[in-house]
C-alpha positions in Angstrom: 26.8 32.3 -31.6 26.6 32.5 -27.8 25.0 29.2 -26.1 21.4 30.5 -24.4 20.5 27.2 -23.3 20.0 27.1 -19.4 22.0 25.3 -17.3 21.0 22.4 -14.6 21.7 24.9 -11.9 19.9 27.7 -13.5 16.4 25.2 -14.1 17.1 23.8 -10.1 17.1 28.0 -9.1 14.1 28.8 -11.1 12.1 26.0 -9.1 10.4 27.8 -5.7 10.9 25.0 -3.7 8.4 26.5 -1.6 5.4 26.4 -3.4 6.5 22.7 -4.5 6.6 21.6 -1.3 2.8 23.1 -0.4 1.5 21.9 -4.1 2.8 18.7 -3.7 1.5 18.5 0.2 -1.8 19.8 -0.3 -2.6 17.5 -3.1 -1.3 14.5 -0.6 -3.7 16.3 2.3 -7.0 15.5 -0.3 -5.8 12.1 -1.0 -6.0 11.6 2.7 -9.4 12.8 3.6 -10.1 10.2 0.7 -8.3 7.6 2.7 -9.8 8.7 5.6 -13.5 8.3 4.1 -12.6 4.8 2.6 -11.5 4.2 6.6 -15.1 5.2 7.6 -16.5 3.2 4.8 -14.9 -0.4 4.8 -14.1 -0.6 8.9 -12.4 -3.1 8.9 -12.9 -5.0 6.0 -9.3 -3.4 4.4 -6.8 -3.9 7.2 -3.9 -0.7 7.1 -6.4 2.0 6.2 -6.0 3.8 9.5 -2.2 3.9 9.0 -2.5 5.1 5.5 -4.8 8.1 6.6 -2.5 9.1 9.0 1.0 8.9 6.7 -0.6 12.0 4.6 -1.5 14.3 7.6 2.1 13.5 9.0 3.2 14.4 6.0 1.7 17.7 5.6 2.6 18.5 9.3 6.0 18.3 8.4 6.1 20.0 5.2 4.5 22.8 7.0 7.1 22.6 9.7 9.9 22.9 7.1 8.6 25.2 4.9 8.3 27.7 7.7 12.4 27.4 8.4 13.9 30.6 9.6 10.3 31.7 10.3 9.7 29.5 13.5 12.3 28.2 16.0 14.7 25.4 14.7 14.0 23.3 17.7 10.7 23.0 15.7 11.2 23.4 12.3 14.2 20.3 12.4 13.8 18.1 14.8 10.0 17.9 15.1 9.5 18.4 11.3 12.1 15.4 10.2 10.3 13.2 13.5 6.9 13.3 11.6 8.2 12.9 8.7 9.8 9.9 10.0 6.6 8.5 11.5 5.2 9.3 8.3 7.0 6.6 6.5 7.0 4.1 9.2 3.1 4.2 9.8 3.0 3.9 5.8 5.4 0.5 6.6 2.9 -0.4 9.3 -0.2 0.1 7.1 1.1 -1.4 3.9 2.4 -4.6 6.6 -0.8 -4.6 8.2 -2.6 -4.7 4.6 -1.0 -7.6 4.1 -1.4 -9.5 7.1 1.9 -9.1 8.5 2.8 -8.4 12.5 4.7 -4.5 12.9 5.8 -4.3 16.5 5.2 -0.3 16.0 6.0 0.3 19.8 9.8 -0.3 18.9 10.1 1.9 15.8 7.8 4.6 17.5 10.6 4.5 20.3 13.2 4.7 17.6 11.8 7.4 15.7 11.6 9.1 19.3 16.1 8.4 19.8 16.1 9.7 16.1 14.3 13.2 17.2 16.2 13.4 20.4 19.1 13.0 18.4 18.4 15.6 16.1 17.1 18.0 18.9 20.6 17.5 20.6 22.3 17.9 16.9 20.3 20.9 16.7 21.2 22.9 20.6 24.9 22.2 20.0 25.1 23.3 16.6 26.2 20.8 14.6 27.3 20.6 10.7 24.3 21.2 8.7 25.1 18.9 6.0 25.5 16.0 8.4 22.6 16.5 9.6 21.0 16.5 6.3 23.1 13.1 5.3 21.6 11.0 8.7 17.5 12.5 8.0 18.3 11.0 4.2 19.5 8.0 5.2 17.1 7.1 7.6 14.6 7.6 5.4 16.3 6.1 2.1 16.9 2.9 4.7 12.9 3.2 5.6 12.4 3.1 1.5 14.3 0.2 0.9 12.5 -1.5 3.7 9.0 -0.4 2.4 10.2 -1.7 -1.3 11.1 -5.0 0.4 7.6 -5.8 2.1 5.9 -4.9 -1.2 8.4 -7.1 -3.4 8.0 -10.0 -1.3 4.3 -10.4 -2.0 3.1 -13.3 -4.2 -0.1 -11.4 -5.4 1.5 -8.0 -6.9 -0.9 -5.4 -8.6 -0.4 -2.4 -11.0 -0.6 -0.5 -7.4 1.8 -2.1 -5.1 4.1 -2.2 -8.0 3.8 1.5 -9.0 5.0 1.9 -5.0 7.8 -0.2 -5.3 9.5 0.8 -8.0 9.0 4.7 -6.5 10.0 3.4 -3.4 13.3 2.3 -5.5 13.7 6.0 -7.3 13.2 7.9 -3.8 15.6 5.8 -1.6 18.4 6.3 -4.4 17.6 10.3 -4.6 17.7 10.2 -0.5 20.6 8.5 -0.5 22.8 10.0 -3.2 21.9 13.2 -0.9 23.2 12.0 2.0 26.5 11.2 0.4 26.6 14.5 -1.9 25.9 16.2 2.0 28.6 14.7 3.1 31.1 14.6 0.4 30.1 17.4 -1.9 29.5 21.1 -1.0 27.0 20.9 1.9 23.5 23.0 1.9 23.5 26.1 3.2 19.8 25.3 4.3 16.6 23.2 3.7 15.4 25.0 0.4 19.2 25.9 -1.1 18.2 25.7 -5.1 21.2 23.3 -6.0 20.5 20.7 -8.1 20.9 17.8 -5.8 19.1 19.9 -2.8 16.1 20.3 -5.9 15.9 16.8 -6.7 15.8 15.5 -3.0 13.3 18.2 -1.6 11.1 17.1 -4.9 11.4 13.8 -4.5 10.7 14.1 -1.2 7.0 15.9 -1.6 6.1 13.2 -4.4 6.9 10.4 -2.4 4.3 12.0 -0.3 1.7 12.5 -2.7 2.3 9.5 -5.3 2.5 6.9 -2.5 -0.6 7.8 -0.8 -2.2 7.2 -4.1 -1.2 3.9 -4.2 -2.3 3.8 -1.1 -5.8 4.8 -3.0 -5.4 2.1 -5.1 -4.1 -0.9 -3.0 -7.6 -0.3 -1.3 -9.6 0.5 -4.3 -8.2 -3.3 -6.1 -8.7 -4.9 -2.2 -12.6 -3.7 -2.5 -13.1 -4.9 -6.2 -11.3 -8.3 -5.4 -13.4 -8.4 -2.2 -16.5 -7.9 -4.7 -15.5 -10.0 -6.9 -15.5 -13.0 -4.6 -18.5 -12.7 -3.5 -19.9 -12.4 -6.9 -18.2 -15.6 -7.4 -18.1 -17.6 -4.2 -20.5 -18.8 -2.2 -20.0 -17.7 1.1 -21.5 -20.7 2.7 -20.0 -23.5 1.2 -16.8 -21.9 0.0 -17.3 -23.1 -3.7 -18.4 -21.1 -6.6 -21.6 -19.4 -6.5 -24.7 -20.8 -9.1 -23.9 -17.9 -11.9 -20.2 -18.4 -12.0 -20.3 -22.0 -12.8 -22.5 -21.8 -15.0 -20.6 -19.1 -16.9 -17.2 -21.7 -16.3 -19.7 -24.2 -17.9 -20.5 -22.2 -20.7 -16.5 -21.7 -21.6 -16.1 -25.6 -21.0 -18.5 -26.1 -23.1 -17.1 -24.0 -25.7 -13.8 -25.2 -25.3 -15.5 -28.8 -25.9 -16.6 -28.0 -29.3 -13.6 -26.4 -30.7 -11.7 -29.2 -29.1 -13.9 -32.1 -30.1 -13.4 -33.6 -26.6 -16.0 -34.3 -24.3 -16.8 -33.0 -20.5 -19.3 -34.3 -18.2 -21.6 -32.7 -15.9 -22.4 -34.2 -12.3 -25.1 -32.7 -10.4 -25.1 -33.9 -6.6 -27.9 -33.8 -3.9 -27.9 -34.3 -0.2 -30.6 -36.9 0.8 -32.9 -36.2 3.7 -31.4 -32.4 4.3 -34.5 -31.4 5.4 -34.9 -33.8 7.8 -31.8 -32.9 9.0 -32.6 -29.3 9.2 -35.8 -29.9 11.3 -34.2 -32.3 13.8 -30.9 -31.1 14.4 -31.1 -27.7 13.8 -30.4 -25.2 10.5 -27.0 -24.7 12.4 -26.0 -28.3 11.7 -27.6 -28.2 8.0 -24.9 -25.1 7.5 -22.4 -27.6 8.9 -23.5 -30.5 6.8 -23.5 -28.1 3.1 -19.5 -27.2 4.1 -18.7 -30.7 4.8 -20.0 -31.9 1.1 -18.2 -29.0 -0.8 -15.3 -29.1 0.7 -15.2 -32.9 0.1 -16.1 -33.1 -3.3 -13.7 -29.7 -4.6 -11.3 -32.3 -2.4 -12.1 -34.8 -4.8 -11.8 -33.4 -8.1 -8.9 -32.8 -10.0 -8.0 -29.9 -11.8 -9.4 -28.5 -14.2 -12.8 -29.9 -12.8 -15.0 -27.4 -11.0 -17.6 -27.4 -8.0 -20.0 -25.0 -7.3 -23.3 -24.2 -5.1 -26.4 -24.8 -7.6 -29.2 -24.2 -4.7 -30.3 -25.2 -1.6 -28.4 -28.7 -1.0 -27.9 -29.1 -5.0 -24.0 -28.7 -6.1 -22.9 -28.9 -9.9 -19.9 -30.3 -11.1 -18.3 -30.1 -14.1 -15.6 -32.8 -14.7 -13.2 -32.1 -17.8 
């Protein structure tokens, strides 16, 4: 009985790369304006949101720019399209360093992008091989990839979010650069949207990157806002030890702990003679001064487990275990 069963090149031709570019692009374009919004919202509070709302828009420009090759002068569609898209990735380095509190000297790169258009505008007058040009676009960006997956590995604090990046940073850059050899090696692409498997999987890849790493994006900021939340729930922002509420819910597990355990814990409550008199002769400036001073010391003091927080006023609890 004859085999009906489709074959990898037949799935890769029934896929309009077209409309999966400007699915995948416009669904990166909403996560944007949301970016774009959380920008307005938190200021400055999450550094690399302004960077992040940018990488989608790139993005889009140069999926439009593609998607309309053979439509609109190459001199447009390649080297200004694959420049974006470029800048795209390196703004979403910038942001993703910048979230972290890393320096970016992004007037270098943005100059290198720039060498990397003028290349491919040159590449482009004269001519040149097709698939060599799609083998140096793929390899700059799998090297920008491998980059990206780099800053995020190195971080101490990971999250589900900066993980989920990563390890799609990992999948894209091998995509991108098994193209660039295949480009090279194997039968070159007759153009951008040639329905060969590879060409599939790369231009695919490509529009996800897009779309699934500007919702990490999403997410990096949404965790940055909860754990930025959460501290203030739980530290006092004068003193810089725990607020009243959270150690009195630590006590409560101590406590707890203590009667399963049958071991004892003590509870120290500390006051700062004469703080009013301090605040009326030298100033409520100085009384600020004077409440950091005796938290920092005493958290200095204690060992761990034991715990120091804010009860009111000048009062502090500790609670030694």
């Amino acid at each position: 009985r004859p085999n009906n069963s489709p074959t990898i090149s037949q799935l890769a031709q029934a896929f309009d790369l077209r409309t999966v570019v400007s699915m995948s692009t416009l669904m990166a374009m909403f996560v944007g304006v949301i970016l774009y919004f959380q920008k307005r919202s938190y200021g400055n509070l999450i550094p690399g949101l302004d960077e992040w709302s940018r990488f989608p828009m790139l993005g889009l420009a140069s999926a439009a720019l593609l998607s309309l090759r053979n439509l609109i002068p190459d001199l447009i569609s390649i080297p200004v399209a694959n420049a974006l898209l470029m800048q795209a990735s390196l703004l979403m380095i910038l942001g993703t360093k910048a979230f972290y509190g890393q320096p970016f000297r992004y007037p270098r790169w943005a100059a290198f992008v720039g060498f990397l258009a003028a290349s491919l505008t040159w590449y482009t007058v004269t001519g040149g091989d097709y698939g060599l040009m799609v083998a140096f676009v793929a390899s700059v960006l799998g090297v920008l990839s491998v980059w990206h997956f780099c800053v995020l590995f190195k971080q101490e604090n990971q999250s589900f979010a900066s993980r989920f990046a990563a390890w799609f940073l990992v999948v894209y850059a091998a995509i991108v650069l098994t193209r660039a050899v295949t480009a090279v090696l194997g039968t070159p692409p007759t153009n951008l949207f040639d329905p060969s498997p590879i060409q599939t999987l790369y231009i695919t890849g490509s529009t996800l990157a897009l779309s699934c790493l500007s919702i990490s994006a999403v997410l990096m900021a949404s965790e940055r806002t909860r754990d930025e939340l959460t501290a203030l729930l739980r530290v006092d922002a004068l003193s810089g030890v725990y607020t009243r509420r959270a150690l009195l819910e630590l006590a409560e597990m101590e406590l707890a702990r203590s009667d399963r355990s049958g071991r004892p814990f003590s509870v120290l409550m500390i006051d700062i003679d004469h703080f009013k008199r301090i605040n009326d002769t030298q100033g409520h400036q100085v009384g600020d001064r004077v409440i950091r001073d005796v938290a920092q010391r005493s958290a200095a003091l204690l060992r761990r487990p034991s715990l120091v927080g804010r009860y009111g006023g000048e009062e502090f609890l500790a609670v030694l275990s």
